[in-house]
N, C-alpha and C positions, 0 to 999 in steps of 0.2 A: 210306541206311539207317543208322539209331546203331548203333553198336555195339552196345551192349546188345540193339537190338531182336536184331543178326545172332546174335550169342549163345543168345538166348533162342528164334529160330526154325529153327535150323540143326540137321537133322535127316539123320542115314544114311538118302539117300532110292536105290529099289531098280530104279523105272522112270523109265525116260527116255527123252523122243523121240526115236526115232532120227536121224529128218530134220533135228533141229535141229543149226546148227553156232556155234559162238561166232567172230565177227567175228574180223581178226587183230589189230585194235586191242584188243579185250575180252580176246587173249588175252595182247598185249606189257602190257595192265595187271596180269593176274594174276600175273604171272610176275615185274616190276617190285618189284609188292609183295612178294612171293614173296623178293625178295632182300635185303629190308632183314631180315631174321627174323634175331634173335640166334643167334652161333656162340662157340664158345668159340675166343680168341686170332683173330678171326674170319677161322676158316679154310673157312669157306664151304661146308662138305664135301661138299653136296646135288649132287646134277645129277637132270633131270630128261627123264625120257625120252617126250617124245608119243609114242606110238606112232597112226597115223594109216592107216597101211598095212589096207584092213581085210581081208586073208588072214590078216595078222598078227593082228588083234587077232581074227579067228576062233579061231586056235592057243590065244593067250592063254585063251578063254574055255574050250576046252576045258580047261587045268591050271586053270582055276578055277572047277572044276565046274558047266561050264554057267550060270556066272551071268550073267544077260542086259546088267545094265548096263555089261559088259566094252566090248561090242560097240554098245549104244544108245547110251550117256554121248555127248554133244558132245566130251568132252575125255577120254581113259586117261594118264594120267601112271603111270609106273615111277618111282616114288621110291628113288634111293637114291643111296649116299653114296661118297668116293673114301675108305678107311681108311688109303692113306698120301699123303695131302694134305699132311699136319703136316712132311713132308719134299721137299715140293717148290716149295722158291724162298720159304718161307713170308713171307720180306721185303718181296716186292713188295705183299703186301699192307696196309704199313705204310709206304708211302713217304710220304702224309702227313701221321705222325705226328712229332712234335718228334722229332729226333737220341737223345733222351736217354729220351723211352718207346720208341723204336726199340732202341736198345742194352740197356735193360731186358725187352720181351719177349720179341723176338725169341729168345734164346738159354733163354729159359723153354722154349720151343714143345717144342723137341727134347728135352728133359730131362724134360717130360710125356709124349711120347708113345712115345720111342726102345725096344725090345726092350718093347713093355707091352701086346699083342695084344689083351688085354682091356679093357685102356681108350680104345686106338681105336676097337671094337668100341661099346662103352658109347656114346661121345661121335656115333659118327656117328649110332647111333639117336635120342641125346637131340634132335641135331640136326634128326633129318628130324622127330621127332614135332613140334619144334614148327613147321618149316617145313607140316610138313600140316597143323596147327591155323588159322596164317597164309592158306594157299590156301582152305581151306575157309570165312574169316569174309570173304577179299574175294571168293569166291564166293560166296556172297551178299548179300555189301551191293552185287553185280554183279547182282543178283534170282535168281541159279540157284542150285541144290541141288549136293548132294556125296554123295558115300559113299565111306569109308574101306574098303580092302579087306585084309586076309591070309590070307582062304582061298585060295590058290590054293597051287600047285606050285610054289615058291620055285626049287627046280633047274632046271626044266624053262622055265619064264621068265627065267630068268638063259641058258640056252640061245639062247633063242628070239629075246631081243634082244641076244644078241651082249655078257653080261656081263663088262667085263675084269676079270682075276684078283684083282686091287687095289681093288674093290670090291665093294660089297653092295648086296640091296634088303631095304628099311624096309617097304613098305607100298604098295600101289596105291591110286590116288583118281580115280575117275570122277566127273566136273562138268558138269553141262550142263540141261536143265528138263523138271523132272518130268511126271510125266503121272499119277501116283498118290499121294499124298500117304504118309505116312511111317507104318510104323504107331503105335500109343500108345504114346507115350513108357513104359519102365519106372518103376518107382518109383525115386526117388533115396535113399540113405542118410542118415536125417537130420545137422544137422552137428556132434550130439554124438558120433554115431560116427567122422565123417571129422578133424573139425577138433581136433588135440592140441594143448593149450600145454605147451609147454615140453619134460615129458617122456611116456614111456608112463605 
């Protein structure tokens, strides 16, 4: 699928088969993808949690009010992110870059993030939004649907799967093939509203 088509067809979809499951092949390519997705100083910060257990993803559906596709989706990902990444070992992530952009960012890393709560905060959600943007366009140029999820019980899910302290969850994303079609799209904002040059 072109891009654009997956763009233009990728829709918060609500039902899904239950019976279906995404091959493991389908699912080391989503995931593959999944990890080229830009990070800042690229620290990588996502993990991503299957939950597959379906007791589990029973619980889960209950903190999130009963929505079905918790539980039908082929695939539950717990999206979220490690908030102190920036402080562990960040080099190795740079071993092969030249000596000299090694010696340049490296010691940026900590100076961006060291005592600044709110900008690990910041960074690891900018992080996962766009990693969820990524799963959800090679979920369907894979031919299946998505749905981005945050209603549910953020505490209560962070419980459930056993959240360490040191991180956070972004967002849930259910992937797998519809069985309802999505409903009509809203109206979009035209792009004299959205799009500024320059200033306000």
């Amino acid at each position: 699928m072109h891009i654009f088509e997956a763009i233009e067809s990728r829709r918060a979809v609500k039902h899904f088969d239950p019976a279906h499951r995404l091959s493991a092949a389908e699912q080391a390519q989503l995931f593959e993808l999944a990890r080229l997705s830009p990070t800042a100083f690229n620290l990588q910060h996502w993990r991503f949690v299957v939950v597959e257990n379906p007791a589990l993803r029973e619980q889960i559906r209950e903190a999130a009010l009963g929505q079905a596709q918790v539980t039908d989706a082929s695939l539950l990902i717990v999206l979220c992110a490690d908030l102190n990444v920036w402080s562990k070992q960040p080099e190795q992530l740079w071993t092969h870059a030249p000596s000299e952009v090694q010696d340049f960012i490296v010691p940026l890393i900590d100076g961006y993030y060291r005592d600044k709560p709110q900008v690990q905060r910041d960074e690891i959600m900018r992080s996962c939004g766009i990693v969820a943007q990524t799963l959800m366009l090679a979920a369907r140029g894979l031919g299946y649907d998505s749905c981005p999820m945050d209603g549910f019980d953020f505490a209560k899910v962070a419980e459930l799967i056993q959240l360490p302290e040191d991180h956070a969850i972004s967002l849930m994303l259910a992937v797998g093939k519809a069985t309802q079609p999505a409903w009509p799209r809203g109206v979009q904002r035209p792009l004299s509203e959205v799009v500024i040059r320059d200033r306000f």
